[in-house]
C-alpha positions in Angstrom: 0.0 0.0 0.0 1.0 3.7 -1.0 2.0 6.0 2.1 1.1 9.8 2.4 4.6 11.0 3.8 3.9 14.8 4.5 6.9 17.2 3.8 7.2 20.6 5.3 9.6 22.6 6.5 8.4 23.8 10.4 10.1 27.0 12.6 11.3 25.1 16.0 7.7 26.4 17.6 5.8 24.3 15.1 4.7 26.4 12.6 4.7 26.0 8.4 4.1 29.5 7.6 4.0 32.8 8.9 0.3 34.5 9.5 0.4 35.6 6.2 1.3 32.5 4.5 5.4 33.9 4.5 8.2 31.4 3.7 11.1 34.0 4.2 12.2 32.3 6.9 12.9 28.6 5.3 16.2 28.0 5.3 17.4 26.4 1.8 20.6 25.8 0.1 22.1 23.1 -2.1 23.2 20.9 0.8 19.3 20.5 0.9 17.8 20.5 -2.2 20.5 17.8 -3.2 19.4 15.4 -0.1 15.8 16.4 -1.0 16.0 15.5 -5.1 17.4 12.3 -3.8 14.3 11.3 -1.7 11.8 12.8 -4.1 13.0 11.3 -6.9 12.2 7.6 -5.8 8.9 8.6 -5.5 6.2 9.6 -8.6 3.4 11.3 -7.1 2.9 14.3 -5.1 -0.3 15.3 -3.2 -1.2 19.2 -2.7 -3.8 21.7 -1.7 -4.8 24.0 -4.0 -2.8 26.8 -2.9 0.4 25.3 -3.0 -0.3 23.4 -5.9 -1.2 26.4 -8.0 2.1 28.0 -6.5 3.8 25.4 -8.0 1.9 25.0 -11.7 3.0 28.6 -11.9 6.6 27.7 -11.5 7.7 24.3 -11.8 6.1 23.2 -15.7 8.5 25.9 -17.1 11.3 26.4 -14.5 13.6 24.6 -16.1 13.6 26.9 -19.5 14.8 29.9 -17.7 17.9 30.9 -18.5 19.1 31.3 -14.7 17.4 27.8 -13.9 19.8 26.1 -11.4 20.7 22.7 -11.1 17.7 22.2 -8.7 15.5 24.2 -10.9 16.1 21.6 -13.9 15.8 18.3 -11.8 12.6 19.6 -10.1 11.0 20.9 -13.1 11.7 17.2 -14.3 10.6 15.3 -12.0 7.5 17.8 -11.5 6.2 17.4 -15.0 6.4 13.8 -15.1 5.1 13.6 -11.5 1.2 12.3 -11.0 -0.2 15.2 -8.9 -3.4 15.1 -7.0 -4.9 18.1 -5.1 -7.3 18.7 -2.8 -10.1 21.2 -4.1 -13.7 21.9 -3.4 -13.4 24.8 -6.3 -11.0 23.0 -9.1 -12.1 20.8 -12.2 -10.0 18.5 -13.6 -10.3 19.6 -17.1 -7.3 20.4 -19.2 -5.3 19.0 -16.3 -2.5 16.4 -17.4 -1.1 14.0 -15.0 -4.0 15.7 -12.2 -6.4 13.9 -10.0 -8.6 16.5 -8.3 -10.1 15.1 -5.0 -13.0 17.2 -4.2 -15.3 14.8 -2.2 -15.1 11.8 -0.4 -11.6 12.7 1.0 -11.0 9.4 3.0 -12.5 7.1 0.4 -10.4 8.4 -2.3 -7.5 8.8 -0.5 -7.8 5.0 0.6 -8.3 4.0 -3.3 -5.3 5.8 -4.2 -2.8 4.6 -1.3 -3.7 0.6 -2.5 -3.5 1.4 -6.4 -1.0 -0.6 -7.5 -0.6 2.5 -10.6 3.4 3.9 -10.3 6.4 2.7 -9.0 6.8 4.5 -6.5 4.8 3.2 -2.8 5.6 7.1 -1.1 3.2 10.2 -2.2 4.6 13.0 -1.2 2.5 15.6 0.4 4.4 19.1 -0.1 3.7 21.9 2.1 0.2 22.3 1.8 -1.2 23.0 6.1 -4.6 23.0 5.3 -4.4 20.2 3.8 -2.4 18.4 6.1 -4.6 19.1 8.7 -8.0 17.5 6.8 -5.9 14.4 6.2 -4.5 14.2 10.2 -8.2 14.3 11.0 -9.0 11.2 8.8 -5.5 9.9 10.1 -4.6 9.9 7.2 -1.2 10.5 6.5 1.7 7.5 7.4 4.6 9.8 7.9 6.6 13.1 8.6 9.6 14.5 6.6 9.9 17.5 8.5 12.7 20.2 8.1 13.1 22.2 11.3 14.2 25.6 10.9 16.2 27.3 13.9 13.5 30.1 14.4 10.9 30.8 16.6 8.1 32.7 14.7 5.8 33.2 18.1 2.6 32.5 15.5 1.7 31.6 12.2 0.4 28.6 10.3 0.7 25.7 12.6 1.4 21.7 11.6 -0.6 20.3 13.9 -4.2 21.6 14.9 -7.3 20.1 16.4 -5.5 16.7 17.2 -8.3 14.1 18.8 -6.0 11.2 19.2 -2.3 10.9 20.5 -0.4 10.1 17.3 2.2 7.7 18.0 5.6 8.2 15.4 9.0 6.6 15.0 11.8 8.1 14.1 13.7 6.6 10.9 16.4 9.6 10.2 17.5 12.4 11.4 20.3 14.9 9.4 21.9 18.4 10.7 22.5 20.5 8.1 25.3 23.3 8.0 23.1 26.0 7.6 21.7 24.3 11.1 18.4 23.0 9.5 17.7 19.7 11.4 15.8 16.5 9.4 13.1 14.8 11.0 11.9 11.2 9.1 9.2 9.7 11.0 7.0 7.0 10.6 3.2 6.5 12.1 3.2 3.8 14.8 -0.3 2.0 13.6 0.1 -0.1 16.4 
């Protein structure tokens, strides 16, 4: 069966974002996006919201044609456009969409048909930023692990990870990384025991 693993990047206070949705705090560099590629690029499929995944239909399908596209910028873009994508939308259609599932009801059942589809290669679906969504698919316990990136800041509020929690969620740690720019990785699994 297909796992959701969700990947975010989190301040050391537990929030994703800013109040405003802001990034400018994430920490990236090379040393990370070159352990990241590695990961993503055993898996085929990437689960959004619709706010981060139109952030990244804006960017990604042509980021690799610019003439200052990095090294990063032409791997993701790759992987990206070959990449099945499904979001999480009460407003999209999937019209003109290629390589797009929209899941706009039935979260849980859908979610469950697509975690024991034996379509890809790939048994990891990564779940990129996206808090809102993240917190619809906690509720339906839903997602099977955490690839978290934790930033040394404390924002004092924001967007957090982790909201309206009913049950104790029980993990266990795989990995853990330091990076120089003092980024810490967190690879956890959901104990389903």
């Amino acid at each position: 069966m297909k796992k959701i693993i969700s990947f975010m990047h989190i301040s050391l206070d537990g929030f994703v974002a800013g109040p405003n949705g802001e990034l400018d705090w994430v920490k990236i560099d090379e040393e990370i996006f070159d352990h990241v590629g590695k990961r993503i690029r055993k898996s085929d499929a990437a689960l959004y919201g619709r706010v981060t995944y139109q952030m990244m239909e804006s960017y990604w399908p042509t980021a690799a044609d610019k003439p200052t596209a990095t090294k990063h910028d032409i791997e993701h873009s790759k992987w990206y456009s070959k990449a099945h994508k499904i979001v999480l939308s009460k407003t999209m259609k999937e019209e003109s969409l290629t390589n797009t599932t929209i899941i706009n009801e039935n979260l849980a059942d859908r979610i469950n048909e697509i975690k024991q589809s034996r379509t890809g290669g790939s048994e990891d679906i990564l779940l990129f930023g996206s808090p809102t969504a993240t917190h619809s698919l906690l509720q339906l316990n839903l997602i099977d692990g955490f690839w978290l990136f934790v930033n040394p800041i404390i924002l004092g509020r924001g967007i957090p990870l982790f909201v309206d929690i009913k049950d104790k969620i029980k993990l266990n740690l795989l990995t853990t990384r330091q990076f120089t720019s003092g980024v810490i990785e967190l690879n956890y699994t959901v104990d389903r025991k």
